[in-house]
VOPAGU-2260 file (C-alpha; in pm, 1 decimal, decimal comma):
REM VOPAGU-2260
SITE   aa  ch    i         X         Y         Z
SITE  UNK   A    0   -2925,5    3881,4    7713,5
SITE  UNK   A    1   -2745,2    3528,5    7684,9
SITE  UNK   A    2   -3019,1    3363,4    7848,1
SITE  UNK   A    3   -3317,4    3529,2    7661,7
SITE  UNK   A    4   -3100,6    3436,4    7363,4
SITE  UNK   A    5   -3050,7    3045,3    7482,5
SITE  UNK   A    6   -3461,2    3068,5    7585,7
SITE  UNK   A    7   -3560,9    3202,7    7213,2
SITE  UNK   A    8   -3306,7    3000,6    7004,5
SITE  UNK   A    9   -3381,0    2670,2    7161,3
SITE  UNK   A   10   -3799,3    2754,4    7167,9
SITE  UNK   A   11   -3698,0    2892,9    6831,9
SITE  UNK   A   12   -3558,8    2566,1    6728,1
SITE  UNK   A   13   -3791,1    2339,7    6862,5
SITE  UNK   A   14   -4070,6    2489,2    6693,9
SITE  UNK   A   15   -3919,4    2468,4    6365,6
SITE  UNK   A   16   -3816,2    2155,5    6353,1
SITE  UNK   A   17   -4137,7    2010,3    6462,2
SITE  UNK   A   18   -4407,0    2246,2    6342,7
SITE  UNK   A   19   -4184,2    2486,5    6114,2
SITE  UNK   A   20   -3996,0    2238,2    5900,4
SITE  UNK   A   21   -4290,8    1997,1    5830,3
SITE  UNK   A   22   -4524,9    2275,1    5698,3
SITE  UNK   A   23   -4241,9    2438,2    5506,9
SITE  UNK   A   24   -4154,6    2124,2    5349,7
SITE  UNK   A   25   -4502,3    2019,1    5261,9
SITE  UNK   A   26   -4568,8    2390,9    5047,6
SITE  UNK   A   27   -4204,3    2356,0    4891,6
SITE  UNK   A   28   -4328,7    2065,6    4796,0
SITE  UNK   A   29   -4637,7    2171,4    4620,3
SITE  UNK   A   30   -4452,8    2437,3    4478,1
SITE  UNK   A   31   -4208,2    2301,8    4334,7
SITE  UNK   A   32   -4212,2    1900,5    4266,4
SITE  UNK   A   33   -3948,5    1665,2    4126,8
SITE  UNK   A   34   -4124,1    1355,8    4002,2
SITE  UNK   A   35   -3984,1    1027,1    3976,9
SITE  UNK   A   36   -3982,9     861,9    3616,7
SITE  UNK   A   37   -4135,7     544,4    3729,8
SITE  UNK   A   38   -4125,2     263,4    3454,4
SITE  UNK   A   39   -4273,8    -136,3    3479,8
SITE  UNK   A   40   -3923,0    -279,3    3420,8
SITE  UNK   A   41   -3814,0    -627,1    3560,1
SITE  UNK   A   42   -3475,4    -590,4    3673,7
SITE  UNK   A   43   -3274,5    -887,8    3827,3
SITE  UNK   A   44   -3330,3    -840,4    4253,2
SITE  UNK   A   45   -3135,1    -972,8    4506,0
SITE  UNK   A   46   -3338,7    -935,5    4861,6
SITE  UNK   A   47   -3091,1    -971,2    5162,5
SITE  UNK   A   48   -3251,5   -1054,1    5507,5
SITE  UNK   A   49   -2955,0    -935,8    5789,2
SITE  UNK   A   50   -3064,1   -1229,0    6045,3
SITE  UNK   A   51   -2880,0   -1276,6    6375,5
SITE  UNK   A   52   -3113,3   -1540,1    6602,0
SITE  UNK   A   53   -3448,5   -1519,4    6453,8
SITE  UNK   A   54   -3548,9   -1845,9    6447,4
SITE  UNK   A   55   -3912,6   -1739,7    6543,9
SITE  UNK   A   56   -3997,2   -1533,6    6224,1
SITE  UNK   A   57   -3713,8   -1635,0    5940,0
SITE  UNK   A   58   -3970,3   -1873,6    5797,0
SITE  UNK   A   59   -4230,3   -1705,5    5798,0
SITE  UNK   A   60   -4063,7   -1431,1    5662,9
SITE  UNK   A   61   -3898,7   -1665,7    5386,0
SITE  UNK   A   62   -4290,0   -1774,2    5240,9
SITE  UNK   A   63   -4362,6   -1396,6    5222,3
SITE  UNK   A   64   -4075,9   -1313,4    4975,2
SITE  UNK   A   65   -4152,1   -1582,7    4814,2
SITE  UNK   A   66   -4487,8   -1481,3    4782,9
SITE  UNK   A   67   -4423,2   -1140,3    4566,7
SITE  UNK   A   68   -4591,2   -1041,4    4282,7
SITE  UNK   A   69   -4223,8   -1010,6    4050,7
SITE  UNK   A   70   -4129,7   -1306,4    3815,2
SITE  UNK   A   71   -4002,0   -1560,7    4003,2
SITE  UNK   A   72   -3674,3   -1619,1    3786,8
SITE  UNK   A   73   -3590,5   -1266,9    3861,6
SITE  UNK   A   74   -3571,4   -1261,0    4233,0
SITE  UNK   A   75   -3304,2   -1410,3    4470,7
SITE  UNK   A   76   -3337,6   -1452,5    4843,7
SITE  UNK   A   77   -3038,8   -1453,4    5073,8
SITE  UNK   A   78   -3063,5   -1464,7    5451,9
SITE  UNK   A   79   -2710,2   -1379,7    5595,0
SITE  UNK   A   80   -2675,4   -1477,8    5961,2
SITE  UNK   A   81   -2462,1   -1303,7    6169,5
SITE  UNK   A   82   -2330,8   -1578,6    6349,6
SITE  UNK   A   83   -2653,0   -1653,5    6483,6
SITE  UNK   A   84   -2663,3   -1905,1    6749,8
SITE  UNK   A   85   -3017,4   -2065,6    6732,5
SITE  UNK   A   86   -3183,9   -2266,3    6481,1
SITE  UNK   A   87   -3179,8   -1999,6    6214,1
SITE  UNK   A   88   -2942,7   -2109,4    5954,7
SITE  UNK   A   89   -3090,8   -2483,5    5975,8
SITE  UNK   A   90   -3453,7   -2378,2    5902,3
SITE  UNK   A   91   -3323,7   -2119,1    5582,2
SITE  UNK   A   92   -3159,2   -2450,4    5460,2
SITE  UNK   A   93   -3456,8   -2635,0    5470,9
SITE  UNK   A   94   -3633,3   -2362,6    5292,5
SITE  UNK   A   95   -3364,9   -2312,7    5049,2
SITE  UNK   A   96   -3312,6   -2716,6    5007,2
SITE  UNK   A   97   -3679,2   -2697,7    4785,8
SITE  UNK   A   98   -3636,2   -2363,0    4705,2
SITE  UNK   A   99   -3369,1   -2256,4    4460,5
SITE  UNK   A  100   -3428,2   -1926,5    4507,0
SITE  UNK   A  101   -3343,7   -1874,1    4875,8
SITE  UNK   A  102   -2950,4   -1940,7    5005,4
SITE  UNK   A  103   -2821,6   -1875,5    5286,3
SITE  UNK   A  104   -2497,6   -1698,6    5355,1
SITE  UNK   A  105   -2274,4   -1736,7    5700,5
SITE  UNK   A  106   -2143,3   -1432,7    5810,4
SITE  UNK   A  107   -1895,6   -1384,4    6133,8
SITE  UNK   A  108   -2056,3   -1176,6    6451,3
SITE  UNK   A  109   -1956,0    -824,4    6328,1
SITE  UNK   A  110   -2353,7    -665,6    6275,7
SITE  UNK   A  111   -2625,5    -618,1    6031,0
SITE  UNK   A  112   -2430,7    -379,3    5784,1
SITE  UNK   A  113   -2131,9    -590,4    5786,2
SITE  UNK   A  114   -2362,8    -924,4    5708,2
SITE  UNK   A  115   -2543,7    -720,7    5425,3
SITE  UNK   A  116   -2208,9    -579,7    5265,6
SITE  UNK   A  117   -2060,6    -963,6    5256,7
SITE  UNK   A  118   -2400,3   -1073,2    5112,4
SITE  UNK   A  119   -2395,1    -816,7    4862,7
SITE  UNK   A  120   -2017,3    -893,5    4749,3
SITE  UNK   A  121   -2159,2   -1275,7    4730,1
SITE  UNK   A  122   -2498,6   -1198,1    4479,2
SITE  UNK   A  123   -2541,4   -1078,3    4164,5
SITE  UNK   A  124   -2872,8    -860,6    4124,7
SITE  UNK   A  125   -2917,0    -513,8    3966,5
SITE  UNK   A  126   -3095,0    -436,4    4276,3
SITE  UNK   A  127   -3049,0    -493,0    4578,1
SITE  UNK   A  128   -3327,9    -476,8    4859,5
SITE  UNK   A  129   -3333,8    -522,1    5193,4
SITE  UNK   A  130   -3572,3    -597,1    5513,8
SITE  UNK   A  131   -3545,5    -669,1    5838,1
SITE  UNK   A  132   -3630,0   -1100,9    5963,3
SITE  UNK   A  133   -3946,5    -966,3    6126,5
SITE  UNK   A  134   -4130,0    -724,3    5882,1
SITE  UNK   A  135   -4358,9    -840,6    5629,6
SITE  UNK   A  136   -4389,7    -685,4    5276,3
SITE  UNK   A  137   -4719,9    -644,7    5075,1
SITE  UNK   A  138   -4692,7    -834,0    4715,0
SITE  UNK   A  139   -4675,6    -526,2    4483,6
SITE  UNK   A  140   -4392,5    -418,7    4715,1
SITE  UNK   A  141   -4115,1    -536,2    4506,6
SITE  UNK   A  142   -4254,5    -385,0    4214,4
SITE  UNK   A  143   -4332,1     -50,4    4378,4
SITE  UNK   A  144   -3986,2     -15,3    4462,9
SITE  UNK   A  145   -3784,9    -134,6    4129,4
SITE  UNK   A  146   -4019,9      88,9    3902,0
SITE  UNK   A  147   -3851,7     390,0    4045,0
SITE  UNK   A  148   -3486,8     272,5    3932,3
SITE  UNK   A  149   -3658,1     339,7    3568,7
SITE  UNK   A  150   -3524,0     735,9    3671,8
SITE  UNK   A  151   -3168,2     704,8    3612,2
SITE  UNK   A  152   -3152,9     997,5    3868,2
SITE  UNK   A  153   -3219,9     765,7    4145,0
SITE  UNK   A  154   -3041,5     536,8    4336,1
SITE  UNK   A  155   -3212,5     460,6    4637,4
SITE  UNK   A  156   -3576,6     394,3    4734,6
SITE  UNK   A  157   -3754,8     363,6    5045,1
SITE  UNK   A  158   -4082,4     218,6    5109,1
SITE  UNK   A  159   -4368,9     298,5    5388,3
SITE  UNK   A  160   -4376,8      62,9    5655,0
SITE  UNK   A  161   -4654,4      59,2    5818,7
SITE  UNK   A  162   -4621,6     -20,8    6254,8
SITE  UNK   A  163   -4936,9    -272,9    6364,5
SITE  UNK   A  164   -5054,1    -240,9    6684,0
SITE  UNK   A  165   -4888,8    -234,7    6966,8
SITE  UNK   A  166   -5134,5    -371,7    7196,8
SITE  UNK   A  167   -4964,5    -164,3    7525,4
SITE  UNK   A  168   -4864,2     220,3    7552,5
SITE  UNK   A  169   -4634,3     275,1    7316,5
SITE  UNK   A  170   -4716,0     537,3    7048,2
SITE  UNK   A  171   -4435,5     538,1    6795,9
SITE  UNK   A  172   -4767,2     465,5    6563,7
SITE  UNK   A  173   -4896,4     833,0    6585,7
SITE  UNK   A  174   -4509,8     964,5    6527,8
SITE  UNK   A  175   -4450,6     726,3    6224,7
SITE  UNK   A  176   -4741,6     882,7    6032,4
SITE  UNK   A  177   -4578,7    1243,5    6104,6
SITE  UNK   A  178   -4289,2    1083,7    6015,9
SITE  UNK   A  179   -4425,7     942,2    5687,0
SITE  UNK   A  180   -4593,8    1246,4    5563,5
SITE  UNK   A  181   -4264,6    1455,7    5584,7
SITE  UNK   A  182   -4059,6    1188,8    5420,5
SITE  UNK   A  183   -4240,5    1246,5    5139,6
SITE  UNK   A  184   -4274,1    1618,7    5095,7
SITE  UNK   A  185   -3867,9    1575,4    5109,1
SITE  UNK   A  186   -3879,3    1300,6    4819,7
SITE  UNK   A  187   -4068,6    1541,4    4607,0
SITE  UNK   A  188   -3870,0    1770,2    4669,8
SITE  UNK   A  189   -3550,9    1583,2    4590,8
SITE  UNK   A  190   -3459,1    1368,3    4853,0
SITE  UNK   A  191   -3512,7    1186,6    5177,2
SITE  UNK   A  192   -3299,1    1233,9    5453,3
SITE  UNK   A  193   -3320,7     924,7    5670,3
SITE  UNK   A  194   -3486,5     564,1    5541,2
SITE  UNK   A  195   -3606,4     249,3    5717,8
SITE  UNK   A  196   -3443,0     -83,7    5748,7
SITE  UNK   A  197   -3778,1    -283,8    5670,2
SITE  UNK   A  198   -3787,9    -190,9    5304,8
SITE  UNK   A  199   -3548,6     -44,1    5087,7
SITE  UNK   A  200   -3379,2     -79,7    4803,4
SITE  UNK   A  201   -3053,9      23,1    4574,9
SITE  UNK   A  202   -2879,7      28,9    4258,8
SITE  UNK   A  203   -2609,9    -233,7    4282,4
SITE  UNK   A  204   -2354,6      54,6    4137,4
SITE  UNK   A  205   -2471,8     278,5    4353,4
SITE  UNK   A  206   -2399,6      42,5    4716,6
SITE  UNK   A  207   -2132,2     175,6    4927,7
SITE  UNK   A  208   -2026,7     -18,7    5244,4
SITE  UNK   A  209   -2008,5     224,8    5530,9
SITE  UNK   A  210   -1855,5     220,3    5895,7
SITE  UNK   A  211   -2004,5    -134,7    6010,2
SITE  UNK   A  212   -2146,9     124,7    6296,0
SITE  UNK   A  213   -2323,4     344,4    6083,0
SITE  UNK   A  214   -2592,6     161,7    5939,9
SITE  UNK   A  215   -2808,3     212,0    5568,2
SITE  UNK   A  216   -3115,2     422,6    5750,5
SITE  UNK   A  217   -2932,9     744,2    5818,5
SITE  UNK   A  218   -2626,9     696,6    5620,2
SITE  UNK   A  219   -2725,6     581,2    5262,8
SITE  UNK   A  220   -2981,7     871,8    5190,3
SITE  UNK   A  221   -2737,5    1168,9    5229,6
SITE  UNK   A  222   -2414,0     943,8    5146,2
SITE  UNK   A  223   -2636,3     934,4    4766,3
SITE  UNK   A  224   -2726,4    1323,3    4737,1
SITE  UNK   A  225   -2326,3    1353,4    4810,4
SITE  UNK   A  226   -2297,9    1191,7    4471,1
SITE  UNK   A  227   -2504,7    1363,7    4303,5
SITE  UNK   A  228   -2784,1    1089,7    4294,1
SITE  UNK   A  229   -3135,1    1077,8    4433,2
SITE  UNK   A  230   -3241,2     893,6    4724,7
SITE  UNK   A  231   -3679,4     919,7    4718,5
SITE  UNK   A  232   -3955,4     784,1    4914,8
SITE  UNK   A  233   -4253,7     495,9    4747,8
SITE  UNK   A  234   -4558,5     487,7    5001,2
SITE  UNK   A  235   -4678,3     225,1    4768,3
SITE  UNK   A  236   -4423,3     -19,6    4851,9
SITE  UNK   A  237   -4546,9    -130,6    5212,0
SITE  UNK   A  238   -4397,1    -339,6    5473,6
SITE  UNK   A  239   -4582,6    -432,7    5807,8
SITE  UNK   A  240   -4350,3    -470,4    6152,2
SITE  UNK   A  241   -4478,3    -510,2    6495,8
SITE  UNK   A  242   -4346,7    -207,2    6732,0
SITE  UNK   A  243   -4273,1    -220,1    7074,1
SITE  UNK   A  244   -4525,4    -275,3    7294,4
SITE  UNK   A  245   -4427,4     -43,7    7537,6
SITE  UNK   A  246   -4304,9     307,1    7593,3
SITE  UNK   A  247   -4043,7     192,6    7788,6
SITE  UNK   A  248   -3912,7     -91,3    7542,5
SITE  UNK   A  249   -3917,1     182,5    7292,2
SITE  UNK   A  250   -3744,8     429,4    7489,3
SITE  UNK   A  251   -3398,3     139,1    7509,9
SITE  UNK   A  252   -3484,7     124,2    7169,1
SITE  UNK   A  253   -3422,1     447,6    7040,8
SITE  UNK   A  254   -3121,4     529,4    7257,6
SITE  UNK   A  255   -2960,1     254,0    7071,5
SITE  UNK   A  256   -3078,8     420,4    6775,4
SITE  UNK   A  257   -2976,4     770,5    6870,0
SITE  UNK   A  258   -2609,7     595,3    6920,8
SITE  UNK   A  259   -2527,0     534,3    6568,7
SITE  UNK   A  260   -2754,2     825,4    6487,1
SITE  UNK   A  261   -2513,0    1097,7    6679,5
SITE  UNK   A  262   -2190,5     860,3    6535,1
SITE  UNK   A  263   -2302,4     930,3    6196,3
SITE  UNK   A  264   -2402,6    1306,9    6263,9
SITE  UNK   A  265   -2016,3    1384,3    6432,0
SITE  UNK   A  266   -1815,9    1156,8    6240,3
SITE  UNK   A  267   -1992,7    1078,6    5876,3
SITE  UNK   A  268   -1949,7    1366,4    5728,2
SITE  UNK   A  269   -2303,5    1447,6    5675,7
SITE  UNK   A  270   -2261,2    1778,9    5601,3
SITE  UNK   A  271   -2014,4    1758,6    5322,0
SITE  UNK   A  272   -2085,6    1835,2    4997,5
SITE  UNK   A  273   -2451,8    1927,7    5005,7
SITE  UNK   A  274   -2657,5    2162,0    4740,8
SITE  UNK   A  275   -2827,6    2426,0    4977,1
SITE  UNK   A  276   -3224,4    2303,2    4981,3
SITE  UNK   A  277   -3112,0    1909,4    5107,5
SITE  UNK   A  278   -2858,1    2066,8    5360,3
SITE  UNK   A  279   -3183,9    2279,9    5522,2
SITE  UNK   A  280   -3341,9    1936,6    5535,2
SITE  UNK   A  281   -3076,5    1756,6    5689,3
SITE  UNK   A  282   -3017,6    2022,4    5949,5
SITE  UNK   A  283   -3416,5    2089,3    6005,6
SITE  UNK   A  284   -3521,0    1726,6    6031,6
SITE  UNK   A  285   -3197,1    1508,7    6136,8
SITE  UNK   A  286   -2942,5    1783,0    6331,9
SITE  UNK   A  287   -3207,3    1955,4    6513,9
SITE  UNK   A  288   -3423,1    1670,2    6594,9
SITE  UNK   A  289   -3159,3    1463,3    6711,9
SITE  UNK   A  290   -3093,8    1741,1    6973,9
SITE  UNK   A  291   -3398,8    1775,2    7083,9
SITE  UNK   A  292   -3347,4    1654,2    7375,2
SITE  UNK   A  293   -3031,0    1919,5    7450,0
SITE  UNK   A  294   -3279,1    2183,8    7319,1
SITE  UNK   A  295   -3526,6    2100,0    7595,6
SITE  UNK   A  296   -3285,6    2141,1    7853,3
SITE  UNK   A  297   -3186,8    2478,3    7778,3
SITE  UNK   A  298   -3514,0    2603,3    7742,8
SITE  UNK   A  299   -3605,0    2463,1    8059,1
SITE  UNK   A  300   -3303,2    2607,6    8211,7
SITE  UNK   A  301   -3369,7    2933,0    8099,1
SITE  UNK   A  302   -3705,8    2935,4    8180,0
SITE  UNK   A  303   -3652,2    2888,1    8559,9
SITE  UNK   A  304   -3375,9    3153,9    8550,5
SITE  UNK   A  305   -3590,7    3421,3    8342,2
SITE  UNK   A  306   -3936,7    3295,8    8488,8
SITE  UNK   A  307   -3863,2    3614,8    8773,8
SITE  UNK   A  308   -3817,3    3854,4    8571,1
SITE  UNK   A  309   -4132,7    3801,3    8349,3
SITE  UNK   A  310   -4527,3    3692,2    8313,7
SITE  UNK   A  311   -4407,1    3499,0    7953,4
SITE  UNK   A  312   -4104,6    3370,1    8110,1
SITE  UNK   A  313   -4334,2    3248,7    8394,8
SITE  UNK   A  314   -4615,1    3071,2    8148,4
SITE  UNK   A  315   -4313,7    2879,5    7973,6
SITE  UNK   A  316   -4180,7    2727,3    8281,3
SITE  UNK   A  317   -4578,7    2662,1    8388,6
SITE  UNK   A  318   -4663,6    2456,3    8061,0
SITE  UNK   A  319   -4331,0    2308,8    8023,5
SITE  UNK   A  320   -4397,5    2173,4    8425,4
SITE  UNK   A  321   -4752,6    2066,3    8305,7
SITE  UNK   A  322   -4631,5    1865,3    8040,6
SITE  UNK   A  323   -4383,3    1677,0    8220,0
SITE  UNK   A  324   -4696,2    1657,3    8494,2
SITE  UNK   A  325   -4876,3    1477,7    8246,9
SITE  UNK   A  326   -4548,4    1264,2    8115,6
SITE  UNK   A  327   -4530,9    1116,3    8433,5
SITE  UNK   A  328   -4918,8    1067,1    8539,8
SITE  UNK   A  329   -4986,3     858,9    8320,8
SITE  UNK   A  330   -4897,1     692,9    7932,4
SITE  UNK   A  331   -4993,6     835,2    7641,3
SITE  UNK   A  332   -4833,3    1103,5    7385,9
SITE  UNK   A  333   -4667,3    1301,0    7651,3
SITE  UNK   A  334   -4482,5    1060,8    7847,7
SITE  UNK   A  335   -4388,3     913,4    7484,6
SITE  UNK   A  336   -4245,9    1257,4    7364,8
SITE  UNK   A  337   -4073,9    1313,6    7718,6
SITE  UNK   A  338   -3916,5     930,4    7675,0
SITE  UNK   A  339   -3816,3     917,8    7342,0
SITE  UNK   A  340   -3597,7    1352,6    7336,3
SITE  UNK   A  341   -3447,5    1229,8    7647,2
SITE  UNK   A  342   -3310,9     920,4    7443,8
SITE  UNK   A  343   -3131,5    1201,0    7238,1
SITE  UNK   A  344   -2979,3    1276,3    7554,9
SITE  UNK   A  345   -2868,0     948,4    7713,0
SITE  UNK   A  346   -2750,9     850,9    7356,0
SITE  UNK   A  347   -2498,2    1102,4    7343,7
SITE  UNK   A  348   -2356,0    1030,5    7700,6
SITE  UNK   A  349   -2340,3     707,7    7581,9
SITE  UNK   A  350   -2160,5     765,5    7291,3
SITE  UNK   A  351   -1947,6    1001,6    7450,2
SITE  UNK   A  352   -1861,9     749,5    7726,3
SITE  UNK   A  353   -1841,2     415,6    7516,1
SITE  UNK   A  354   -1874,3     466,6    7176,2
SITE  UNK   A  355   -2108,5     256,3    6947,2
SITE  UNK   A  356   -2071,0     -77,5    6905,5
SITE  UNK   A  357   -2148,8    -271,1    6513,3
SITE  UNK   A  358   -2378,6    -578,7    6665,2
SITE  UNK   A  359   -2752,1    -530,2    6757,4
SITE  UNK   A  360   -3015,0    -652,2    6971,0
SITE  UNK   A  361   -3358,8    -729,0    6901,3
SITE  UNK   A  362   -3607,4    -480,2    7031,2
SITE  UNK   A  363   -3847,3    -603,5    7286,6
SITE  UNK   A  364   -4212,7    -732,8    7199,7
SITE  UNK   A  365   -4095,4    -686,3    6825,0
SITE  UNK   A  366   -4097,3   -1033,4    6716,9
């Protein structure tokens, strides 16, 4: 009985938060919506650009905030380094030395969230917004994102970014558009449960500096339902960023993800506080995905002890077999899946073993 139960719970599991969750989400959605009150307003914006060695796409990424369709007056651009050790703080003071609008701020090695809470005690905008050095926002994308502040419900917005190519066999492309499409069932419903650091965006009064570890993606969405606020999702803001080019490059990259991911999920109180419909969300889309990987190996395991003592047991362990058959054959959706749950996995020994540290590293092939 205990491993038929650990075989249905975990198939159980897996099904709903990949098949289950999305569908439910998407009717509940339909259902019963709760728009945004989205005005035209013109608020004062600070945009913060965490930067630590980017030397190769700070410009470029300075001339495309400076390009935005928002009043120019309006809008303040600060790059804060973290310590960065290439040429990056002398080309954002050449911008900034013709460009009033862009300063730069210094920040000691300590990681992006501890550069961004230091710029944010240094400026002065309503909003604040944030991107990453290497993504690249449309010109409305400013806009998109500041008219929802017109809902005084909402404190925290999120805009689509949309991957580019990849140009090898990675296929985080195919997931981001799942990805995408469930984001915003949940924002119509009420509210996200996880953001992106390419393009977001939040009240000034409504910032919170978290664990230097944590980071804004995960942490700021539920850390604003827990105050009774809304955190929502604009897929008319849009920001472009080059993925990995590779399923292997992606696969380091999410088990440094899944690090402050499981930090957050054992030690930031995610749970707390939560009205009943967002903590279904949060445990469908963020716990249960996030152990994925964990859920995979205890179907597996009870698959090869009950496959004996049943035909069904038998077909599970057969197409669980074929599909790591095909993970390893050759690249493609399969071997991407297979990659990216065992992440879940390694990221949890590894922050079980040595914890998670603040500073990052550039992905691979990103830049």
């Amino acid at each position: 009985m205990l491993l038929k139960g650990l075989f249905w719970g975990s198939l159980g599991a897996l099904a709903w938060t990949h098949v289950g969750y999305p569908a439910t989400a998407a009717l509940a959605a339909r259902v019963r919506p709760r728009p945004v009150a989205k005005g035209g307003g013109t608020p004062r914006v600070t945009v913060i650009v965490a930067a630590y060695d980017e030397e190769s796409v700070i410009e470029r990424r300075l001339e495309n905030l400076l390009g935005l369709d928002y009043p120019p007056e309006l809008v303040e651009i600060v790059v804060t380094s973290d310590a960065s050790s290439d040429r990056t703080d002398e080309l954002v003071e050449a911008v900034a030395a013709r460009e009033p609008r862009v300063r730069l701020v210094r920040a000691p090695r300590g990681g992006k969230v501890a550069a961004q809470d230091l710029a944010v005690r240094e400026t002065s905008g309503e909003i604040v917004a944030f991107s990453d050095a290497n993504a690249t926002w449309a010109a409305p994308a400013l806009r998109r994102l500041v008219r929802n502040f017109a809902d005084p419900d909402v404190a925290y917005v999120c805009g689509q970014l949309r991957l580019e190519s990849a140009g090898g066999t990675n296929r985080e492309g195919a997931y981001w558009r799942y990805e995408l499409a469930l984001r915003e069932s949940e924002s119509t419903l009420g509210s996200i449960t996880g953001g992106n650091g390419s393009i977001y965006a939040v009240r000034r009064e409504d910032y919170v500096e978290v664990d230097p570890r944590f980071g804004h993606d995960l942490s700021f969405p539920y850390l604003m339902v827990q105050r009774g606020r809304r955190a929502v999702y604009e897929p008319e803001a849009v920001a472009f960023e080059k993925p990995s080019r590779d399923i292997e490059d992606e696969y380091r990259r999410k088990v440094r993800m899944f690090e402050h991911c499981w930090l957050i999920v054992l030690e930031g109180r995610m749970l707390s506080g939560l009205e009943p419909v967002y903590l279904a969300e949060i445990v469908s889309h963020r716990l249960l995905r996030y152990g994925s990987g964990l859920l995979h190996l205890a179907l597996l395991g009870s698959s090869v002890a009950l496959a004996p003592r049943g035909r069904l047991y038998t077909l599970a362990l057969a197409g669980q077999l074929a599909f790591l058959g095909a993970a390893v054959a050759r690249p493609g959706l399969a071997r991407y899946y297979t990659l990216v749950t065992w992440a879940t996995v390694e990221a949890l020994v590894g922050y079980v073993r040595h914890g998670v540290p603040a500073v990052w590293d550039k992905a691979e092939g990103t830049r």
